[in-house]
N, C-alpha and C positions, 0 to 999 in steps of 0.2 A: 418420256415419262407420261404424255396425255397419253398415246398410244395402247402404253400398259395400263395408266390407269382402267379404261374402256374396258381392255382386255380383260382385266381381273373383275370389272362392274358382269360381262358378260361368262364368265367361266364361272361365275360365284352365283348367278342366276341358275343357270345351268344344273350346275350341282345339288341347289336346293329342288327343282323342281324337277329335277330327274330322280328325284329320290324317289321310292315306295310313301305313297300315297297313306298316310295315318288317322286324314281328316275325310269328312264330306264335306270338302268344296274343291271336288277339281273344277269346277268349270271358272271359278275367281282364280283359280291358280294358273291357271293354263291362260285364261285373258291378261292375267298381268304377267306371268311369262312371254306372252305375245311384246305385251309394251315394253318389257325391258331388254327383248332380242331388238326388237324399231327404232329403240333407243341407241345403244350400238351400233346399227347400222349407219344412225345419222349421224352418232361420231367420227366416224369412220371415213362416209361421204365430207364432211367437215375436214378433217385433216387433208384428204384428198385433194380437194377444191384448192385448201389454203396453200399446200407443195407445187397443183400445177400453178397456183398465180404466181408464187415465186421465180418458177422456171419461166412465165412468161415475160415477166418484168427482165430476167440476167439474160433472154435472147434479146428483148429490145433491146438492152444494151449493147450486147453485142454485136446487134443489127448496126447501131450509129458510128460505132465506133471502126466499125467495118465499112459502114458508107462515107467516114473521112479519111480512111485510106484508101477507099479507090477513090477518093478525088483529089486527092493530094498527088495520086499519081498520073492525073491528068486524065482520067474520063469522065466523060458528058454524065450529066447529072442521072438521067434515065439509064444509062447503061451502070453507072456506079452501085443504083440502087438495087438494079436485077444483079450483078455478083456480089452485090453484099450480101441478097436475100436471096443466095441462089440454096441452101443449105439450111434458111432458117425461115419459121412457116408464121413469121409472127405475122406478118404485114399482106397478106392475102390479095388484099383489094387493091394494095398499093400497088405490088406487081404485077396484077394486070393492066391496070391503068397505064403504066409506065411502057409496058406491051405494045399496047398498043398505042400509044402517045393520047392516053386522056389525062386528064387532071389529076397529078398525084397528091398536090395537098387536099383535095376534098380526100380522096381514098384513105388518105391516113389518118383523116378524122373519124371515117368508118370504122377502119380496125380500131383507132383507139375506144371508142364509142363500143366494139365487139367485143375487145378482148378486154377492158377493164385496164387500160394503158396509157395515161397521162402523158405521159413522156411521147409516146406516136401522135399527138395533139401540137406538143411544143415541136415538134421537129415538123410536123406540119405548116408550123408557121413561120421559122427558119427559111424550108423550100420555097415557100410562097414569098419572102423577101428577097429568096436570092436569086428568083427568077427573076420578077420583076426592076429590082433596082442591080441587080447584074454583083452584088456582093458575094464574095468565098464564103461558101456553106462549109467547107472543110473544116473548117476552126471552130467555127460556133459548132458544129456535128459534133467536133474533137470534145468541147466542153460540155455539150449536152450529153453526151453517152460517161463522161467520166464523173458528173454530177449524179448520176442514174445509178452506176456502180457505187458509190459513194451512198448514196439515199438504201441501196440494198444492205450495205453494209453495217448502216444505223440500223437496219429492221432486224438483221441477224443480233447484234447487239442486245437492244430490244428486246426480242424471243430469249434469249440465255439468262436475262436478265429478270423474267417475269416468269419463267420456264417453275422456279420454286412458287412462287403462290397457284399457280394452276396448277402444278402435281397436287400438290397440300389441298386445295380444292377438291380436287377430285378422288382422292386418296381418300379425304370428309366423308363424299360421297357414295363413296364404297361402302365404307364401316357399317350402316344398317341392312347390309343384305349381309353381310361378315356378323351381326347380333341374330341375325335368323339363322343361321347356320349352327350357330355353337346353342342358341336355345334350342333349336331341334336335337341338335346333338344329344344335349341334357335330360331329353327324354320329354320336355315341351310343346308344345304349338303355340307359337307364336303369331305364325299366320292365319290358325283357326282363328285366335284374336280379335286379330287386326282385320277379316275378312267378316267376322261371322258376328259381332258385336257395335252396337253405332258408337260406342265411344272409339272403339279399335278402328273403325273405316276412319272418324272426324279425324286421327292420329293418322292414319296411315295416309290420308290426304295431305296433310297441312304438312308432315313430314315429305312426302315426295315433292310440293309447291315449294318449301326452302331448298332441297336439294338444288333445285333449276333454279330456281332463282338467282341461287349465289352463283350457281355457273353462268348464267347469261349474263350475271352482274359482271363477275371478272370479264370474260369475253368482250362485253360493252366496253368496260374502262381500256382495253388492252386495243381495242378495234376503233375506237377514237385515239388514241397514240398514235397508231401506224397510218392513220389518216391526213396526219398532219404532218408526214414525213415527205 
């Protein structure tokens, strides 16, 4: 739904300002067509960003839970690490490390530290007890990647569950490029208006300031949830 929403905020821009020109002001029309194609984009980079951190969260998991079966079935810590991580690219720094016999807990503090992966931090420090005081990493592995799975599954929850107020947000936010549309329609200018008059700019500011606003507002409240997951 946010995806559409975007989509429809950009296809409805589009439409207005591909239209035959009725006013003198293309060059306001053409700058804030500029800004609401930028706009779009950066929703766009936004979802993007938000689908790879997903994927990268369900490889770490996959990574730990893979690194407690190969030590369950009895290989050295360094070599469990390299085929658990031989197919998955979360942990970069860890596998070289492990390569060449340097320090794999600092290295998984790096990626965790790169990749935005908490989970590569606690499993760091896992490793680094079970070197030193010689305890099975197997088990604690086993629970930290099925806690990880578990934490993902709250966030899917989450997103489904919050999925209605950010459509409805944005959906909001649509509707004043959908009021230019059918004023134009009507035989109107609306945007002569709103472009070419200081009460129609004070309006068309303060209106585009609430649009973001509420979006970053939802975003914020939803982005402190998944934070404390």
């Amino acid at each position: 739904m946010k995806l559409l929403a975007a989509i429809g905020l950009i296809v409805g821009a589009g439409l207005l300002f591909g239209a035959p020109r009725r006013v003198g002001l293309r060059t306001g029309e053409t700058s804030l067509h500029r800004w609401v194609t930028r706009g779009g984009t950066a929703v766009r980079h936004w979802w993007t960003r938000n689908r790879r951190a997903d994927a990268r969260r369900r490889e770490a998991a996959e990574l730990i839970l893979g690194l407690s079966a190969e030590l369950t079935a009895g290989l050295p810590l360094d070599v469990a690490l390299l085929r658990a991580a031989a197919t998955n690219p979360v942990c970069p720094h860890a596998v070289s490390a492990a390569t060449i016999g340097g320090d794999v807990a600092v290295a998984l503090r790096r990626d965790a530290q790169d990749q935005g992966l908490p989970v590569l931090a606690s499993l760091a420090t896992v490793w680094q007890v079970a070197q030193g005081s010689g305890a099975g990493l197997a088990a604690a592995a086993h629970r930290l990647g099925t806690a990880a799975f578990a934490q993902q599954r709250m966030r899917r929850e989450l997103a489904g569950q919050m999925a209605g107020p950010r459509a409805t947000a944005k959906v909001l936010a649509v509707l004043p490029v959908v009021g230019l549309l059918l004023g134009s329609g009507l035989g109107g200018s609306p945007l002569a208006w709103l472009l070419g008059t200081p009460i129609g700019v004070v309006v068309l500011v303060v209106g585009v300031a609430l649009d973001v606003t509420g979006l970053l507002w939802i975003r914020v409240m939803v982005t402190k949830v998944e934070r404390r997951l």
